[in-house]
C-alpha positions, 0 to 999 in steps of 0.5 A: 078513876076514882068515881066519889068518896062519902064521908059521915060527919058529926054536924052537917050544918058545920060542915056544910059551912066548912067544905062550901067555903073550901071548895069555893076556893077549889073550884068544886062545884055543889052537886047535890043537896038532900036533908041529910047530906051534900056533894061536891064535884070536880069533872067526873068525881065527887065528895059527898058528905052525910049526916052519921046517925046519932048511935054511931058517932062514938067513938068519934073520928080520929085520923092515927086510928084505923081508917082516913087519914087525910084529903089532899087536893091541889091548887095551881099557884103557890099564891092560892094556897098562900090564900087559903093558908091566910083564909084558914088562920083568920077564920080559926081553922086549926093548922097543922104543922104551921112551924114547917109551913109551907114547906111541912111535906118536904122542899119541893112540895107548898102546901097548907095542912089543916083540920076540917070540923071533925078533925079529918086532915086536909092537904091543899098543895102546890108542888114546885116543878123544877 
């Protein structure tokens, strides 16, 4: 069981902006608060959310570089992530693969692909079950 992931970001206030609003649509919950980061969690795991310090923000992230490559979380209706999906386009959010969407990971996987403010790639899928 995976117990928590902590990811550094290069403005918190951005991305606290950012990740409250996804993960309202989630269902997450705010977990904890501190001047230099933040967590949300789902039953017993959680993303937490840290400030990087400013000697280490160059190079900045890059997903095709050496590390994470994306998140990727589900919904249970393919009408919640057509709402996210919607949500993102009017809020300027950068979409990935939207020529594809909502079908960019194959026929039997519906979901919305996009970038977080550091440019981490997010997945939020609803898998057909047939």
């Amino acid at each position: 069981m995976l117990h928590h992931i902590e990811i550094n970001v290069s403005n918190l206030a951005i991305s606290r902006v950012f990740y409250a609003k996804l993960f309202a649509d989630l269902g997450y919950e705010l977990y904890q608060e501190w001047e230099e980061g933040f967590s949300y969690r789902d039953k017993d795991s959680y993303l937490v959310f840290v400030q990087t310090k400013e000697d280490y923000k160059e190079p900045s992230y890059h997903r095709k570089r050496t590390s994470l490559n994306h998140l990727a979380f589900t919904l249970s209706t393919k009408e919640k992530v057509d709402s996210l999906h919607n949500r993102l386009r009017s809020e300027g959010v950068t979409l990935l693969y939207e020529e594809n969407s909502p079908y960019a990971g194959g026929p039997d996987h519906y979901a919305v692909f996009f970038e977080d403010p550091d440019r981490l790639k997010i997945e939020v899928v609803w898998e057909v079950r047939t």
